[in-house]
N, C-alpha and C positions, 0 to 999 in steps of 0.2 A: 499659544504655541511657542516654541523656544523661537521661531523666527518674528514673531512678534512680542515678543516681552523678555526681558534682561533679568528683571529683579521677578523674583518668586519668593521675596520672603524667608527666613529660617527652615521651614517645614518644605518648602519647596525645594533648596536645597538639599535638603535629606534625601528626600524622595528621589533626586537625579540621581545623587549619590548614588544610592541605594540599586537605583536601574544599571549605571554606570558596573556597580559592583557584581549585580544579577548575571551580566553579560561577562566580566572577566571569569566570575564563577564559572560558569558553563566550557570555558576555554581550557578552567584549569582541571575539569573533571576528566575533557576529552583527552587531556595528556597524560591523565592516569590512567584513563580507562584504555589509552593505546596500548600500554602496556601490559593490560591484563589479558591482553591476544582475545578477548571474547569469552573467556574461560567462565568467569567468576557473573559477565551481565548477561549471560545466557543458563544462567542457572534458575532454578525455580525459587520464586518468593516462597515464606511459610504458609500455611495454608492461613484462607479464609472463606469465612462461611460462600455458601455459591448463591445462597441469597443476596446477602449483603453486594457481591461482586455485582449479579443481576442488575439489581436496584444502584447503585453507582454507577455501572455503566451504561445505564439507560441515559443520563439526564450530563455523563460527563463530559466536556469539551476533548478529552483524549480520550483513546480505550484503556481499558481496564485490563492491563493485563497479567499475568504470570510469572513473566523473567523480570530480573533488575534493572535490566537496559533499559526496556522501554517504562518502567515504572520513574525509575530517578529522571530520564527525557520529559514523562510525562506530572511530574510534580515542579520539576524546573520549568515550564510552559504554565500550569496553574497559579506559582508564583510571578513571573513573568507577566500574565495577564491582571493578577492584582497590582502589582504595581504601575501599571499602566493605566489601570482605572484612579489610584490614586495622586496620578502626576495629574493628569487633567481634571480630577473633581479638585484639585488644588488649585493647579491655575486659572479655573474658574469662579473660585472662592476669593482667592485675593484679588483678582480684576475685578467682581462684584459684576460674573455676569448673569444672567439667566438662565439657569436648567444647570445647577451644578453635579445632580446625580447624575441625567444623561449625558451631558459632557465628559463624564468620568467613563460611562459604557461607551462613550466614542473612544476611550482612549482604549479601551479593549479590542474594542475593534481594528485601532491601529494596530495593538499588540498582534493580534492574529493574522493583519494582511502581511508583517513582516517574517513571521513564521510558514506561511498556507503554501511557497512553494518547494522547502525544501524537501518535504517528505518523496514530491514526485520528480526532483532532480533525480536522474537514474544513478551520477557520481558521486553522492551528497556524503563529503567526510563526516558529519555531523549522524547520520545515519549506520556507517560503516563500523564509527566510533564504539556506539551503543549498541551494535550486533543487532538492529530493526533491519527485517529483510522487506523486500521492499514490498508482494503483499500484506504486509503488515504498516508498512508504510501508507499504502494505500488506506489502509482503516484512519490513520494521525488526521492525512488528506480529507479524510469524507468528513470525520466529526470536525475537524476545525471548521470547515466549508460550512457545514448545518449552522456550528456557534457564530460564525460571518453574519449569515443571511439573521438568524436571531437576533444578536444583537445589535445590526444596524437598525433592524424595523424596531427595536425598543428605544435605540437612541433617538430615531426620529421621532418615531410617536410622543417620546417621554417631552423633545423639544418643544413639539405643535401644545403638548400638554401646558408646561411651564409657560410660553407665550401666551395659549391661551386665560393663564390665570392671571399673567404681568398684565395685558390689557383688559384683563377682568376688574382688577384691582386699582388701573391705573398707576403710570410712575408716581415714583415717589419725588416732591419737591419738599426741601425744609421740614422734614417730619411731616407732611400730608400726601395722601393718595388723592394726585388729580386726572381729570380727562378719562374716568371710569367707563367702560364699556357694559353695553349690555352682552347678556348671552351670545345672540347670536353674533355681533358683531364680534366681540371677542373671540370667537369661533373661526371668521371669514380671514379677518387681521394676522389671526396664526398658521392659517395655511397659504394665505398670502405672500408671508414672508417665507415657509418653506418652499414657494416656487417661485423666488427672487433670483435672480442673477447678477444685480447689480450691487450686492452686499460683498465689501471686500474688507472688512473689518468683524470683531476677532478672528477672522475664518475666510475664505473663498465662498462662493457663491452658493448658497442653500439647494437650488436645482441641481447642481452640479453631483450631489450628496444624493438626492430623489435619483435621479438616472443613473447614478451605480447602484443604489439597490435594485430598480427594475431592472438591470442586467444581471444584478444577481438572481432574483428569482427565477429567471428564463435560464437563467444556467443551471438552479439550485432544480429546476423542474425540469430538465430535459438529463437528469442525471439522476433518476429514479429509478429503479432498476424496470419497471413498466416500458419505460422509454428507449433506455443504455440496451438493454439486452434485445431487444429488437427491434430498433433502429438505430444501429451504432454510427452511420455516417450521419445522420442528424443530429447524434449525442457528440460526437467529433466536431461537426461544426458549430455548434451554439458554445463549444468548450472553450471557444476562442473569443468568446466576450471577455476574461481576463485579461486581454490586451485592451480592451474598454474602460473594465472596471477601475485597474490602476491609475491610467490616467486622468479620469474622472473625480477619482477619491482623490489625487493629488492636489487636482482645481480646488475641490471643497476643502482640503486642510493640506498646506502645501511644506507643513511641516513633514506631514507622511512622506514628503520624498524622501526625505534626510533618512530616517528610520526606516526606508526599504529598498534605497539604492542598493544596497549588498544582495541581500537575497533575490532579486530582480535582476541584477548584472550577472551572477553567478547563475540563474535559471537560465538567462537565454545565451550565455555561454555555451550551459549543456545541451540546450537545444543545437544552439551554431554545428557543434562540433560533434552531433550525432547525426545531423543531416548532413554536413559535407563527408563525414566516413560512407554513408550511406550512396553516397552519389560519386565519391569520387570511386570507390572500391564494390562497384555492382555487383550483384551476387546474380548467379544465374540457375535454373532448372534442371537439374544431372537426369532424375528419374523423376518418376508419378508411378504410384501404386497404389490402387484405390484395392481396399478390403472393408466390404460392407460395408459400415458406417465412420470408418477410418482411412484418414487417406495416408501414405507416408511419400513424404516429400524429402528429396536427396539433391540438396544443394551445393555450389561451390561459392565460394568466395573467397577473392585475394587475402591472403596474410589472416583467414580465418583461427582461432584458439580459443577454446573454451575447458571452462573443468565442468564438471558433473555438479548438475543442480541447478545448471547458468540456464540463463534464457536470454531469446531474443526477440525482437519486434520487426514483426515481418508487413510489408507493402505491398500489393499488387496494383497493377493499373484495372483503376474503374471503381475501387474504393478508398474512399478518404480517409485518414489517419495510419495508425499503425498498432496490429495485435500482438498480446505476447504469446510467444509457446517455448516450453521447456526444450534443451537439447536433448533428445534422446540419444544418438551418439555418432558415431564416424566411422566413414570404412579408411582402404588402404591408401586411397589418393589425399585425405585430409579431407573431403567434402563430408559436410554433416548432415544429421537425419530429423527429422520432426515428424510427430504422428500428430496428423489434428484430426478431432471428430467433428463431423458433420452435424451442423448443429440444425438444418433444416434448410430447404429449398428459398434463394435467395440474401440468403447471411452469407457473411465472409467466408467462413470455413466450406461454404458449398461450392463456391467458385475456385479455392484451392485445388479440386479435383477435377477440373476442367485446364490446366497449367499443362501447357506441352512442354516438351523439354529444349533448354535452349532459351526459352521465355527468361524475361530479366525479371528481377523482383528486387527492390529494397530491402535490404537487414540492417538493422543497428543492431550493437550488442560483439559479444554475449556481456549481457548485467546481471548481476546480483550473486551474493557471500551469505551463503547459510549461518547464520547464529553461532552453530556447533561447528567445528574444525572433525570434521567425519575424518577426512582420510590423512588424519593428522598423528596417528598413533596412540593420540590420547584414549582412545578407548578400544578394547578387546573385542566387544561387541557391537555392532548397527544393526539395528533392527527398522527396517523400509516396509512402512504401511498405507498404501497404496489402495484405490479406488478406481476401476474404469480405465480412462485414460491418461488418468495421474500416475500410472504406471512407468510413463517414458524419463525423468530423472531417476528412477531404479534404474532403467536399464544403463542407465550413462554410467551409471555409479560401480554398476558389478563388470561393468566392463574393465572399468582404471583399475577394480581391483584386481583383476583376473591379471593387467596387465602389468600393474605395479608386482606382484607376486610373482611373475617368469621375470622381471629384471631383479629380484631377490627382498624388496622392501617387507619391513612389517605391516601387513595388512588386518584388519579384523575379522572377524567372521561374521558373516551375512547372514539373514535373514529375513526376507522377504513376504509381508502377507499381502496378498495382491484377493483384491475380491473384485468379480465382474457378475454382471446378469446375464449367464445359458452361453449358450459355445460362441453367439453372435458377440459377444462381449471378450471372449476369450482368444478365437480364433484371430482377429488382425494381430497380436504379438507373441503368436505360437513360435512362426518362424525363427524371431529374435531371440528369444529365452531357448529354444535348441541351437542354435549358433552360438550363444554362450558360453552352454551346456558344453558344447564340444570342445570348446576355447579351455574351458575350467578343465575338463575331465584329460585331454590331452598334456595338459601341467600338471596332472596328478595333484590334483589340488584338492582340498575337502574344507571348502571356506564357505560355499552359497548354500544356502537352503531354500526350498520355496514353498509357501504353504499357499494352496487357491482354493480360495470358497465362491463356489455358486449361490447368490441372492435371490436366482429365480428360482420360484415355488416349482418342483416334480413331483408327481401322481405318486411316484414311489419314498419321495422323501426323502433321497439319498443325491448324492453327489453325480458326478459322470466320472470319467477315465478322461484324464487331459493326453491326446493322442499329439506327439511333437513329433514335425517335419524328424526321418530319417533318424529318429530316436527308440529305440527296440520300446514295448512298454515295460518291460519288466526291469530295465535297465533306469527307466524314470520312475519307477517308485522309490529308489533309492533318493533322489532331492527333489522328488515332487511328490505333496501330499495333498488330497481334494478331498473337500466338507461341504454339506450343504449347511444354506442359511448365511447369517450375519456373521462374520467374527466376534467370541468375547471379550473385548480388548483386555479387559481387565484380569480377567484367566488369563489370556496369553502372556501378558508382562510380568505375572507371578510368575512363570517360569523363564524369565530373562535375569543373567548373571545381574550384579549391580552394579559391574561398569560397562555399563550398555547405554547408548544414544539413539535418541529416537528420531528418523525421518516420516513425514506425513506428508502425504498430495492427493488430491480428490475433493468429493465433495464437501462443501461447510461442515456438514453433520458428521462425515468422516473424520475431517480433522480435528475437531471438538472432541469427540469421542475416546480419541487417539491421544488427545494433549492431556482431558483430562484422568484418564487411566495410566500414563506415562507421569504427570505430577502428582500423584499417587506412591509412587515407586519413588520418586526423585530424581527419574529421569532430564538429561538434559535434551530439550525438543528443539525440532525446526519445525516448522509445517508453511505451506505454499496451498494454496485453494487460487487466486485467481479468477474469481467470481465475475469477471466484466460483463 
């Protein structure tokens, strides 16, 4: 490790070099890529086959994706991680130690515990940089985390391996192999030494190395979606073995501090400083309105501002951690809105609808910047494709427009496909889209359109009449139009101008569908799913 060794030879110096250069590279893309406002790294890559994509993104340490941003992020981390493997199969090559391959996956491994937490820093310039929004960040976070937990168990296993052949074979004295082991014992000897503690040479303690990965795996398994999705306070608490893990991998190679001071400092910054907003500036309970399987909850909080598309992370007492939900928008007093669905008796989102008013609740936020610059004027047209209750950042969005439009700005024109299942699905955000409605229609305005497709199966096959609060109907057929079945995204974006931008929120399936009928077109895409 550099705290242990000076000289690395010709090749070793390269290779620092080379890491040294990896890392200015990266500094000097983000200073051009600031200036391309997101324009050019939220554009779609040329196609490739969706096989090939498939098959790469299965087995890749980053995701596999579409825009530029996150492709040139994620080839700068693939390089990044080679060279990391090549600093340490080097320094173990010229010290002449044991297990030069897996020495080299240890260096990967470092490489990845210095990268694993900026995806989920909520402020992370490095993110902002390259227009990664931050569900999508979340995907960097999860495949790193998998390539973690991999390649420690290869580094270790590969080590027990290499030990076990050195005392197979006996050291070497003078040109001969003495003190030969048998099988078994050469067996015992190698895992002997991986549950040492008292080895402080090339390295920190071999145990020390064992106990971060058994804390990885308890983290790497309680963050399965089996687990995370219904049992989120035990997926929260076992999430805080990373205050373990680090420590621990430092013991075993304490060169790793050097290499993750920064992104370590910088995370629990961002942590510092969204728990003290959180606690200094309480947010309190304005309303509760529970509709069927939707609750919307009307908060206040001190010195609150958000733009459309933001979210925030909300706290209640009596559950641990903190969930995100989209803003859906704001009345007169500056108190904002959120609709959350009820995800089943016992989960977070159930308890929301038991919140009297006046109850305190934690917010951080509002976090996250859309890829695309929507209400930036760069484009004529938005088109919002929406799922369920992925609906509530539409509603944020046609509001600014509605509002931006009576203070005189260029705004684009809207259009909206929102699909829900049967009136149960549609009815909690009747209210809000006729409140709009009148907002828009009162400005004489003709920018929103709304197209709503029912996905529940009817006996007669057809649609229903979407009936809006204190809306005549015949006055809403004019921007409201109802289909049965699925939307065809791909028909639909044939009839989208070609400077149109595409937003997505809902289900995985939805948004996929969405991105990939939208890069088709050469749309430029956001999309947010939020899958926790």
């Amino acid at each position: 490790g550099m705290i242990y060794f000076e000289w690395r030879g010709n090749k070793g110096d390269l290779i620092a070099y080379l890491i040294l250069a990896w890392v200015v590279l990266l500094f000097v893309i983000m200073i051009a890529a600031a200036g391309m406002k997101n324009v050019y790294l939220g554009s779609p890559v040329p196609p490739i086959s969706s096989k090939v994509l498939v098959a790469v993104d299965a087995v890749s340490p980053v995701p596999v994706r579409l825009h530029w941003g996150e492709t040139i992020l994620s080839l700068w981390i693939v390089g990044w991680c080679l060279l990391c493997f090549m600093y340490l199969w080097n320094h173990s090559e010229i010290n002449n130690l044991v297990g030069d391959v897996p020495r080299g996956i240890g260096g990967v491994v470092c490489g990845l515990l210095c990268i694993q937490l900026f995806p989920v820093s909520r402020k992370s310039v490095v993110l902002w940089v390259f227009g990664v929004p931050y569900e999508r960040a979340l995907v960097f976070h999860r495949k790193i985390g998998v390539w973690i937990v991999l390649t420690t168990t290869m580094h270790g296993f590969g080590m027990w391996v290499e030990h076990y052949r050195y005392y197979l074979q006996g050291p070497l004295v003078n040109g001969v192999h003495v003190n030969k082991q048998g099988h078994n014992n050469a067996a015992r000897l190698a895992f002997e030494r991986l549950v040492k503690w008292d080895i402080g040479f090339p390295h920190g303690p071999p145990l020390a190395g064992l106990l971060a990965w058994a804390a990885m795996l308890v983290l790497a398994a309680t963050s399965l979606n089996v687990i995370r999705r219904k049992h989120w306070n035990f997926f929260a608490i076992t999430h805080t073995l990373y205050a373990v893990i680090y420590p621990l991998a430092w013991i075993h190679y304490p060169s790793l501090m050097v290499y993750t001071a920064v992104p370590v400092l910088l995370y629990s910054l961002d942590v510092c400083l969204r728990y003290v907003d959180a606690y200094r500036n309480k947010a309190a309970v304005v309303d509760i309105d529970v509709r069927g399987d939707v609750t919307k909850v009307t908060i206040s909080k001190k010195g609150f501002s958000y733009h459309p598309m933001q979210y925030v992370l909300l706290s209640i007492n009596g559950h641990v951690g903190y969930h995100p939900f989209s803003v859906s928008g704001s009345d007169a007093r500056g108190n904002f809105t959120l609709h959350v669905k009820n995800m089943g008796e016992g989960k977070f989102t159930d308890a929301i609808k038991d919140l009297q008013q006046n109850d305190e609740v934690l917010v951080q936020g509002p976090f996250g910047k859309p890829r695309v610059d929507f209400s930036g004027g760069r484009y004529a047209n938005v088109m919002l494709c929406c799922g369920g209750v992925g609906l509530t950042p539409a509603l944020a969005f046609v509001s600014r427009v509605i509002a931006d439009c009576g203070d005189g700005k260029d705004v684009p024109k809207v259009t909206i496909v929102w699909a829900a299942r049967g009136r149960r699905g549609f009815h909690p955000f009747l209210a809000e889209i006729a409140e709009l409605q009148r907002r828009h229609d009162n400005a004489q305005l003709k920018q929103v359109q709304w197209m709503l497709y029912n996905t529940e199966p009817t006996p007669s096959g057809d649609g229903f009449t979407v009936t809006l609060p204190d809306v005549d109907v015949e006055d809403a057929k004019h921007f409201v139009t109802t289909a049965p079945g699925r939307p065809d995204w791909t028909a639909i974006m044939c009839h989208q101008p070609a400077d149109t931008a595409v937003f997505a929120c809902g289900p995985g399936a939805l948004s996929t569908a969405v991105e990939t009928a939208a890069f088709k077109r050469g749309f430029h895409t956001h999309t947010e799913v939020f899958e926790f």
